[in-house]
Residue frames as qw, qx, qy, qz and C-alpha x, y, z in Angstrom:
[[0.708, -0.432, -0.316, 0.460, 64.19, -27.13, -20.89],
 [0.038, 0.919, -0.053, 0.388, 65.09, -23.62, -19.36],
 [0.749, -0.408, -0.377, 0.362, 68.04, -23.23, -17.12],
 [0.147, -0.914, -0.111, -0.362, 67.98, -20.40, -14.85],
 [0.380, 0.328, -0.348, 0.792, 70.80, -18.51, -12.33],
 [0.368, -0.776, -0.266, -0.438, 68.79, -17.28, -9.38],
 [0.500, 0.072, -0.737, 0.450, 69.24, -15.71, -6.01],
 [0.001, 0.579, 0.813, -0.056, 65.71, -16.25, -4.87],
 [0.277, 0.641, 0.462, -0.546, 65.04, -12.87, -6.41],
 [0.345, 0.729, -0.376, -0.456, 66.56, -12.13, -9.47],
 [0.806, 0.085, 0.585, 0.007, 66.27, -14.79, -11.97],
 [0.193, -0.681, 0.525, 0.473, 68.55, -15.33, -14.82],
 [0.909, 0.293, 0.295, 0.004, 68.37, -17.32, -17.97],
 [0.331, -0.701, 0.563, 0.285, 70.98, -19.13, -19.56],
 [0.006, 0.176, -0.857, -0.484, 70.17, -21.94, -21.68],
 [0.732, 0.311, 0.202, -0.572, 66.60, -22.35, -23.17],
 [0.077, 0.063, -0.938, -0.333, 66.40, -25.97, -25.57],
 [0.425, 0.340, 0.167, -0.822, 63.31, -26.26, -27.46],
 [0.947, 0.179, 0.108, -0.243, 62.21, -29.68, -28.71],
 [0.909, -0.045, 0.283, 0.303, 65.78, -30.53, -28.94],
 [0.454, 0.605, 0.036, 0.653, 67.33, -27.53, -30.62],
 [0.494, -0.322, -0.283, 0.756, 69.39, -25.26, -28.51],
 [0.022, 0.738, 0.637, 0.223, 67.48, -21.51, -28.52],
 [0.083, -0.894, 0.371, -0.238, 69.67, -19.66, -26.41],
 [0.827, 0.248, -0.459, 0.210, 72.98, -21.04, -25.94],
 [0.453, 0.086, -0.295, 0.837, 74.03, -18.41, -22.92],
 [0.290, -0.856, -0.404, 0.139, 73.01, -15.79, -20.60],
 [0.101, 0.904, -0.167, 0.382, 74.10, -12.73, -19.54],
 [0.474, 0.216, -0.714, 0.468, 76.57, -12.71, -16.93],
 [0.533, -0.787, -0.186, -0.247, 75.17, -12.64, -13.41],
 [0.314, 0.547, -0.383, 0.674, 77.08, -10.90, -11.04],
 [0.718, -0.520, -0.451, 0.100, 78.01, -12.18, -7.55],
 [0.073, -0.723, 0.461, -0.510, 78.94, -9.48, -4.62],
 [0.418, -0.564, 0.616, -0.359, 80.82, -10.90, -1.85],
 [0.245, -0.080, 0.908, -0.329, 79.97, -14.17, -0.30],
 [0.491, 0.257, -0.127, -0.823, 76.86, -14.16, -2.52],
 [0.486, 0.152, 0.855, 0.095, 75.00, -17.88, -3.43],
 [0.643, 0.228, -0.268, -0.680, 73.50, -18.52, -7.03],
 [0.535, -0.015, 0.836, -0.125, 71.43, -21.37, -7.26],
 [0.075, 0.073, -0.842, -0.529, 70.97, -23.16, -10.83],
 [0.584, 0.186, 0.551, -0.567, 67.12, -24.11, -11.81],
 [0.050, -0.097, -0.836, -0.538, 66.62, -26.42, -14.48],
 [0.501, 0.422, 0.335, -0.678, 62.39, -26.09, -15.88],
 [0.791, 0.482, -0.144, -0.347, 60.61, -28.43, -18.59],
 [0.163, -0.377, 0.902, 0.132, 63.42, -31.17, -18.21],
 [0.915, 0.018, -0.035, -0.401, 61.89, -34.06, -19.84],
 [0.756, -0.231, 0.612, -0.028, 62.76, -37.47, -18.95],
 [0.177, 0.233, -0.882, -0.368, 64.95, -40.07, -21.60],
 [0.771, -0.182, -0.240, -0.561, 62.76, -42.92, -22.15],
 [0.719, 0.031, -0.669, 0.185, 65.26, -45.11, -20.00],
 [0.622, -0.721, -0.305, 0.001, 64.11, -42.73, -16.90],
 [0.690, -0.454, 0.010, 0.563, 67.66, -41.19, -16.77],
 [0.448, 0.775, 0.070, 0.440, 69.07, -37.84, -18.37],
 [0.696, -0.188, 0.059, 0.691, 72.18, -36.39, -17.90],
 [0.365, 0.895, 0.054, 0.253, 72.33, -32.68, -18.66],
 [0.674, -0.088, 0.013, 0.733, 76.16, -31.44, -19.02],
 [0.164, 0.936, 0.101, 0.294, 77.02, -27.58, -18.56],
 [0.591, 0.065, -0.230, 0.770, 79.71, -25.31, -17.71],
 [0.373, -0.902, -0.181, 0.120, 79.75, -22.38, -15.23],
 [0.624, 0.316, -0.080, 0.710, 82.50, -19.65, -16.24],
 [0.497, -0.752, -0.261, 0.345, 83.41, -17.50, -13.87],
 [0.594, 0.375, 0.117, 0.702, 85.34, -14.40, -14.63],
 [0.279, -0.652, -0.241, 0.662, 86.09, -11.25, -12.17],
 [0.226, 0.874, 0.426, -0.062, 84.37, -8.09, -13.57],
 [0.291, 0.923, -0.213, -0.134, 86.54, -5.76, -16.52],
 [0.345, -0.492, 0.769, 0.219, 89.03, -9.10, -16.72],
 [0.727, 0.434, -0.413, -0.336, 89.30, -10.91, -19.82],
 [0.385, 0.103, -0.911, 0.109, 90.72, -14.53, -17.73],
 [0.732, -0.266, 0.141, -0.611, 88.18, -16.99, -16.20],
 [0.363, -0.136, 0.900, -0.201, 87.63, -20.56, -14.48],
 [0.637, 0.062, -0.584, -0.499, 85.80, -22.85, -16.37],
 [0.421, -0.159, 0.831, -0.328, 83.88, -25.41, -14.48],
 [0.472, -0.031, -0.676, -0.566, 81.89, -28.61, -16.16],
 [0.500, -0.022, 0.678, -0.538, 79.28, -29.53, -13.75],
 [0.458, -0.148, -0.766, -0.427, 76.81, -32.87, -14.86],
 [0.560, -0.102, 0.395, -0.721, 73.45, -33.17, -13.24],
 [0.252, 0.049, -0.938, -0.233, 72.25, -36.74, -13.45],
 [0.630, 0.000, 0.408, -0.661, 68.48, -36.84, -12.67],
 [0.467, -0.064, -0.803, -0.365, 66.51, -40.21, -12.59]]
């Protein structure tokens, strides 16, 4: 599974898991101007075998040469 930052041109990676082992835990930061949208892409999910997976992540936010940030925990429940 690859999950990616984009805003439909510039395309970010963030968290790459490879048969179950975590490969890159993090990304770089991606930097929003203004009023800017990023949209999240998840690639190569694979399915539990009960048809339901749950992937859990956090989105830190943190205004640019500042050492304090938001922490969000977002959960995506695909089935």
């Amino acid at each position: 599974m690859t999950v990616l930052l984009h805003d439909n041109n510039t395309f970010v990676t963030q968290i790459v898991i490879e048969n179950g082992v975590i490969t890159q835990a993090s990304g770089n930061f991606y930097i929003l101007n203004g009023f800017s949208t990023a949209y999240v892409k998840v690639e190569n999910l694979k399915e539990s075998q009960d048809g339901e997976s749950h992937l859990y992540v956090y989105l830190r936010i943190k205004i640019p040469n500042g050492t304090i940030y938001t922490l969000y925990f977002i959960t995506f429940e695909l089935n």
